[in-house]
PALO-960347 format. One record per residue (C-alpha): x, y, z. Coordinates in steps of 0.1 Angstrom, whole numbers, plus 5000, padded with zeros to 4 digits. Layout:
BEGIN
XYZ...
//
This chain:
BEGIN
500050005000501550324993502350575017501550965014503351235039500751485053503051725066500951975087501652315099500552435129501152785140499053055156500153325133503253595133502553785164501953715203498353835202496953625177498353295200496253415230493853385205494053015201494553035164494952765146496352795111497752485089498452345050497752015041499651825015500851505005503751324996504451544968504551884987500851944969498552054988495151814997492452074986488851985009490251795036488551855070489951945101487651925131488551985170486951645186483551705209482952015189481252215164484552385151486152245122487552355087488152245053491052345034491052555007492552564970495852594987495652335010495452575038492752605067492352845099490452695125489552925157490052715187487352785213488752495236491052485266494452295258494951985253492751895224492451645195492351735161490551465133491751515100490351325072491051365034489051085003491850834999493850845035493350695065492150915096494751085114494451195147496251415165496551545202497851905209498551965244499852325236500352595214503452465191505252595159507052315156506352145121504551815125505251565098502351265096502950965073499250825064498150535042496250525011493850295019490950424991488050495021485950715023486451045043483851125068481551445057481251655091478051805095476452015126473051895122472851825157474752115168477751955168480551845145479951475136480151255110477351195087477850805086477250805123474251045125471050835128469351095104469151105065471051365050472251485021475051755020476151964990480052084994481152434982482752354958480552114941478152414941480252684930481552454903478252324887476852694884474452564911474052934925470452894945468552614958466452574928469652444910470652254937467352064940469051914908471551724931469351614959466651404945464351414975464251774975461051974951460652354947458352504925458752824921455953104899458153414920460253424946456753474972454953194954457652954964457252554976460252414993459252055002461451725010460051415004456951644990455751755023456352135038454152345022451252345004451652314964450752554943451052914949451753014982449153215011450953425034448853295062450752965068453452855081456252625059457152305068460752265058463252505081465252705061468552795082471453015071474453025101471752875127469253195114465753075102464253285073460753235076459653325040460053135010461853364986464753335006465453044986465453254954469153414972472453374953474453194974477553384987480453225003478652875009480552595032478352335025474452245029472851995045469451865039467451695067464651465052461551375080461251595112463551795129461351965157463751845190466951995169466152295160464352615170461652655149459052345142460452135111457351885102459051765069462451835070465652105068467752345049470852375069473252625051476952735066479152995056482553035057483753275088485953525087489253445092492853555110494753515078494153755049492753645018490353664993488753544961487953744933485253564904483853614869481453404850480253464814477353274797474853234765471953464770474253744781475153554818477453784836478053714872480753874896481553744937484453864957484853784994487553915014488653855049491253885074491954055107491154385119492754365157494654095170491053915183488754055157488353945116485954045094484753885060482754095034481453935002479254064972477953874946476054024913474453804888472353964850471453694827469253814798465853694792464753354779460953434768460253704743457153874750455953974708453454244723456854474733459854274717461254254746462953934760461853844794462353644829465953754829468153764859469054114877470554034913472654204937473654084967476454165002477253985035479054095058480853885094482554035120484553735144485153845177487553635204487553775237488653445250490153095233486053005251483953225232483353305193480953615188480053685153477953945137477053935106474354125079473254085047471254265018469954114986467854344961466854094927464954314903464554084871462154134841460253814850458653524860456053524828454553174825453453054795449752904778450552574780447152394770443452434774441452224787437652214776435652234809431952114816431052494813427752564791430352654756430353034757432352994788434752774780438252914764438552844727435053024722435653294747438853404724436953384698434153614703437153804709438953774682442053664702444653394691447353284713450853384701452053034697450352684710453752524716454852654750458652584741458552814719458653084744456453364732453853504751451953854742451353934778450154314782450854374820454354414826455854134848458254274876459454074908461454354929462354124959464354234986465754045016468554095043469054135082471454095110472253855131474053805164475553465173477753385208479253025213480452955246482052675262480752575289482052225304481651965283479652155255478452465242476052755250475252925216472853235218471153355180469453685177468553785145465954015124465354005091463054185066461554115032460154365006458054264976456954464948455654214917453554274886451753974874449653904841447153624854445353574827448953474810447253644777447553934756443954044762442854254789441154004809442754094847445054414840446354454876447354154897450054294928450354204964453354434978454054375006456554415035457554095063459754175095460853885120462853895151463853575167466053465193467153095202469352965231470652635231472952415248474652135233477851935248478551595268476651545306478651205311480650965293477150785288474751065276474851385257472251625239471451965230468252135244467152525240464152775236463152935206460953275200459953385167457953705158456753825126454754125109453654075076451454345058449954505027452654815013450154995008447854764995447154424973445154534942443354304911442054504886440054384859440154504822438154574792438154164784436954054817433154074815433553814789436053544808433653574842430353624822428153314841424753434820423753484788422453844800423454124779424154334808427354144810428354324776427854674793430354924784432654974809431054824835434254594844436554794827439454924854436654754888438954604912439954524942442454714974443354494999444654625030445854325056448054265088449053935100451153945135451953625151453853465175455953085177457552995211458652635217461552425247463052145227466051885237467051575228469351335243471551085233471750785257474350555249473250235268476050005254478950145233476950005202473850035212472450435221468650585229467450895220464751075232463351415223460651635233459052015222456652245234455052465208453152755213451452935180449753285180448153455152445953735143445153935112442854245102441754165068439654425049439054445010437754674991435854774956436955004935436255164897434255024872431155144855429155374883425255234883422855244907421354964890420654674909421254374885424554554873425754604904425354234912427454134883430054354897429654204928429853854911433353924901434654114934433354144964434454354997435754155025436154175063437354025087439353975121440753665132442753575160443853235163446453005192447452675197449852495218450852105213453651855226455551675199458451465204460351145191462350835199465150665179466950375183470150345170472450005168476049995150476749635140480549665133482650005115480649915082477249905092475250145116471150125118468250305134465050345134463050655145459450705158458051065157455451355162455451715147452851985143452852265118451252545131447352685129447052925098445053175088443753215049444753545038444253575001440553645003437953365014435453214987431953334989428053254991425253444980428253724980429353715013432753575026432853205042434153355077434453005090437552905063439453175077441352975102443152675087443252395112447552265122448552005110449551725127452451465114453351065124456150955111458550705113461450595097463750285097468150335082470650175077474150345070476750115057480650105039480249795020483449765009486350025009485950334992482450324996479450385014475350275011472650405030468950295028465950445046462150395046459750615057456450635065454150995070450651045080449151355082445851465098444251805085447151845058447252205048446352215013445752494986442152514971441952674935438652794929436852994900436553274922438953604903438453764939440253464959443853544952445653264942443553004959442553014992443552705024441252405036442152125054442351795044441451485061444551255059447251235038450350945038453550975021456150675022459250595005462450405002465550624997469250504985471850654985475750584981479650714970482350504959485950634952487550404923491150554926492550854945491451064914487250914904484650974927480850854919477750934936474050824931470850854949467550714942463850764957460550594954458150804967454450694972451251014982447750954985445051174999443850875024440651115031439551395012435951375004434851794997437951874976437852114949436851944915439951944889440352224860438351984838435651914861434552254863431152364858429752024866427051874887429251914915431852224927433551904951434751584944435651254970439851234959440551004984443250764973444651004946448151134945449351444963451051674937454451764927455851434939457251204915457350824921461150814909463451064915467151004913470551154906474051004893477251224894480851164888484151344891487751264876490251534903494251454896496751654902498651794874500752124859499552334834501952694827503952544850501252634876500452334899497252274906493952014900492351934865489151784870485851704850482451664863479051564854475751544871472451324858468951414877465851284867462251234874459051054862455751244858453751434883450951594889450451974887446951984902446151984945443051804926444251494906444051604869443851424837445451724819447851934847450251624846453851694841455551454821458851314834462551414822466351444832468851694827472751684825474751904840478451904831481752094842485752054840488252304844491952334860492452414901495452604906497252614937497253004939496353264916494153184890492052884881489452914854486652614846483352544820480352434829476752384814473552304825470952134808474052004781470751794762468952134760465751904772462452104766460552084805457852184828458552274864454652334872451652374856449052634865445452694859444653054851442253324873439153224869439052854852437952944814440152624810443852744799446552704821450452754820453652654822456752774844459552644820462752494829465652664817467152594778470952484780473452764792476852724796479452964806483152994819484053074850487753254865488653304898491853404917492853364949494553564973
//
């Protein structure tokens, strides 16, 4: 077996101060003198650790009193461990093994550094660089490299983030809920869903948490977690500087810089801009649309007062002002509508053809401009401090989200709804304390409390505003009053809504080892849920008639609303896992939990009767979740590693989205359904070949039924029929494919190029799906066929300086849906959001 040096440097920087510091600093390299690029260093029984960068060189900030034991693992070496009983600048030299295993992935899922093999928890985690390097710059690209993972995505506030295809409801989204899937950055939970829209700056490394989370983390995770790091500032000054250029006019720029500004302070500060033109021409102004326009910062400041305590504050501001997201008419379904209300003849009185009847051709004629100003940031403070055996951490944060969209509903060039904006404006404070560590040399946990506030309101107001068209599209008579001049013709709608509420919860968990293979853990949570809203719409414009029977058409169409609502609920959840570990290779458990996701409140207008609101739909019952899950982590051989899990959700009163035919119920309104089950069987493995080719699959079989849901809505097809309902029990849930799966690959050897030393490398990625459904109602039409994409890269890694790499996404330039969406008012049309055509691009960086 050949042997490899790993000489190691260990040093605490070139002055006194930075030593009282407890600085660590090193460079990893092997026999060669090249340095190991992504090995991990971790101090043992904590949550610090570090991975080494393009130079082979990590700084890890040592929060522990001397002596302590350093784990440092790198793909094709054996485990080294090494004990410091001082501060030393003495040169350590550490001859390992190639043995072809596996190096451990460290994750904090539990608040600690540990290896994933050894967590009794599925996960999934995404690297840095595997994300930088596959243009995989927000989470809807990375979706493409976690199989279990769905977003669907209309505009950043109509965003679903599921796992497994639970978290929130499907569709487009009401403010009024709560998600399901925790969404962390740096330990910080961002409550609403277009934080997932964010470029990433600066990423670590994510790691996704399938089934739920509630005893781990602060706020209530019913279906799973993103768990995003950073990188922190560092002692040691440095930088990267980074320029990509694509088809379709890509341009994107990052820079991050850090180092210190006293002897026990650092500071990071990164930027990241991304412009991409437009992939959908819109004929009506020539104009090519849903482009990308994003700016973003982030800032850390690392303070060390002590080798005990790490303080960091950081903020972070993201403004994203793109020309989009149009859908496109897709198809048109003929509904059970007497005919002069269904679609085809609707355009046709009108004399109205769509622009094109093949969606991938990208046209539309829409004549509302589409605009999606979003704009996110905050500050957070975060203290560690050791404390014994573990870790008091302390998170304060408040964040804040703006929205300004324009949207064409009708997804037409006529002037059917002319106006169709919710602005709004979302505040949240939240503070969690948490302690995590070793009690005895039998049991350890972590356990905390968690208190989240939020404000979410109208800025100024929502508005839908119908246009000259829309007498004919919600005409339910043959009257002639409907053809009235002007009598629809700029009548709308002003919302003006509040929604304050309030999440408390105590959580722990403990982990009991009972024999040194065999361990218990128990966990517990207290929730507490608060919510109230002021809801008040009103009419505006339109023809002005005291005419009775015009004025109930108008009414018909839109309707004022009002209403309070204050809703609470409080609930103990908790869970149980048993975990065994057979030998090295093969570690099982199997898991047995509760979870609640809060009470809601329906805040996009309530459906009606006889014109007045349905006040008892306002409050949207919690959900509440059984699940249980059995695993088994193995390394079958060397150099590789197999994991299998089943699962098994129920869900009583599942949060659901109803779409109804209702223009004045915006975007759907929430209903409960009975019961709901999801269950699966997950695989997942790596497997190094050499020292230089890596490969990585996963594969899920997912299986969702409604297992009671007798008064759902009826589909888009069924509408107009004997009945506005329909019994769907036994149907699928949508957006959840039966087979989901991914399949990557990557050649990494070092090699010289311009007498530079350095890595070439050459990736690819494989994700694919089979069909879906696109309908909370099961649909014979809003089906989304399957389809897979390739994803590609290869490039050269230089040691220092520059390194420059290509990528491209979508290499087959496969023609897809990501969801399929019935228009206001259910004529019968719906649309498509499109997946992305192939780009490709090159990327430079240099390194400081």
């Amino acid at each position: 077996m050949k042997n490899f040096i790993l000489t190691f440097f260990l040093f605490t920087g070139f002055s006194s101060p930075l030593i009282s510091q407890s600085l660590l600093k090193g460079k990893i390299v092997d026999g060669r003198k090249e340095p190991l690029i992504g090995a991990t260093v971790v101090i043992q029984s904590t949550n610090q650790f570090a991975i080494t960068g393009e130079e082979g060189v990590f700084t890890l900030e040592n929060a522990k009193a001397f002596p302590i034991i350093l784990q440092i693992n790198f793909v094709g070496f054996k485990e080294s461990i090494l004990e410091l009983r001082e501060h030393t600048t003495e040169k350590l030299i550490i001859q390992l093994e190639d043995d072809l295993e596996l190096s451990e992935v460290l994750i904090t899922a539990r608040r600690r550094s540990e290896e994933v093999q050894k967590v009794p928890i599925p996960i999934s985690v995404v690297g840095g660089p595997r994300i930088e390097e596959s243009g995989s710059f927000n989470v809807n690209r990375v979706k493409e490299l976690v199989p279990t993972v769905q977003l669907y995505s209309s505009n950043p506030r109509n965003t679903t983030l599921n796992i497994r295809g639970l978290g929130s409801t499907f569709g487009l989204t009401n403010d009024g809920i709560d998600p399901g899937v925790g969404f962390y950055v740096d330990g910080v939970y961002y409550a609403r869903p277009a934080a997932t829209s964010l470029d990433f700056i600066d990423i670590e490394q994510i790691e996704v948490l399938r089934g739920p989370q509630g005893t781990l983390f602060g706020k209530n995770t019913t279906a799973g977690a993103f768990n995003i790091t950073t990188r922190l500032p560092s002692y040691t000054p440095g930088g990267t500087v980074e320029l990509s250029y694509g088809n379709y006019g890509f341009i994107q720029a990052k820079t991050s810089i850090t180092g210190p500004l006293t002897k026990n302070l650092a500071a990071r500060v990164s930027f990241s801009g991304t412009q991409r033109d437009g992939v959908i021409e819109n004929i009506a102004t020539g104009k090519m649309i849903n482009d990308l326009n994003n700016l973003g910062f982030r800032g850390q400041l690392l303070y060390n007062p002590s080798s005990k305590v790490e303080i960091i504050l950081a903020g972070d501001a993201t403004s994203q002002r793109p020309d989009g997201y149009a859908q496109v008419v897709a198809g048109v379904v003929e509904t059970q509508r007497a005919p002069y209300r269904r679609f085809e003849q609707i355009i046709s009185d009108l004399n109205y053809q769509l622009p094109s009847r093949n969606a991938f051709d990208r046209k539309v004629d829409h004549d509302t401009p589409w605009r999606s100003n979003n704009d996110l940031g905050g500050l957070s403070l975060n203290a560690d401090v050791q404390i014994g055996e573990g870790t008091l951490t302390s998170t304060t944060a408040w964040r804040y989200w703006n929205w300004g969209p324009s949207n064409d509903r009708d997804f037409t060039g006529l002037p059917v709804l002319s106006l169709s904006q919710a602005p709004s404006r979302h505040e949240q404070f939240s503070q969690e304390i948490r302690y995590a560590g070793d009690f005895s040399n039998k049991l350890s946990g972590v356990f905390g409390v968690f208190f989240l506030s939020q404000n979410l309101k109208t800025s100024p107001y929502h508005t839908e505003e119908s246009g000259a068209a829309q007498w004919r599209f919600s005409q339910s008579s043959t009257s002639t009053l409907w053809a009235t001049p002007g009598l629809l013709d700029g009548y709308g709608i002003r919302t003006y809504s509040t929604l304050e509420s309030v999440g408390a919860a105590l959580f722990g968990q403990l982990d009991w080892a009972i024999t040194e293979k065999l361990h218990f853990l128990p966990g517990i949570r207290f929730n507490y849920d608060q919510k109230s809203v002021d809801f008040n719409r009103e009419t505006y414009g339109g023809l002005q008639t005291t005419d009775p029977a015009l004025l109930a058409i108008k009414r018909s169409v839109y309707a004022p609303q009002q209403f309070v609502a204050d809703v609470e609920d409080q609930n103990w959840s908790g869970q149980a896992t048993l975990t065994y570990q057979f030998n090295d290779k093969i570690n099982t458990f199997g898991t047995f939990s509760t979870s609640y996701k809060p009470v809601g409140i329906n805040l996009g207008g309530l459906p009606t009767a006889n014109g007045q609101p349905l006040l008892e739909l306002a409050e949207v019952k919690p959900e509440f979740v059984r699940h249980f899950e059995l695993g088994v982590k193995t390394t079958p051989v060397k150099g590789s590693s197999l994991n299998v899990t089943f699962f098994n959700t129920n869900i009583q009163d599942y949060q659901t989205l109803v779409q109804t035919a209702e223009v004045g119920v915006n975007r759907g309104y929430l209903a409960n359904a009975e019961e709901v089950r999801v269950s699966g069987l997950e695989l997942d493995g790596n497997v190094r070949l050499s020292p230089f080719i890596s490969l990585n699959a996963a594969l899920a079989y997912t299986d969702a039924i409604y297992v009671s849901f007798p008064n759902a809505p009826v589909p888009l097809e069924e509408t107009g029929g004997e009945s506005a309902f329909k019994d769907i029990s036994g149907g699928r849930l949508p957006g959840i494919s039966k087979w989901a799966g991914s399949l990557g690959g990557e050649f990494a050897k070092p090699a010289k190029f311009f007498k530079k030393t350095g890595t070439f490398f050459l990736g690819t990625d494989l994700f694919f799906r089979s069909e879906f459904s696109s309908s909370p109602s099961p649909s014979r039409f809003l089906n989304v066929e399957g389809y897979a994409l390739v994803n590609a890269r290869t490039g050269f890694r230089v040691t220092e300086g520059f390194s420059a790499f290509v990528w491209a996404r979508n290499l087959l330039n496969q023609n897809y849906y990501e969801q399929l969406l019935p228009a206001a008012g259910n004529a019968g049309h719906y649309a498509a959001v499109l997946g992305d055509p192939l780009t490709y691009g090159m990327t430079f960086r240099y390194a400081f």
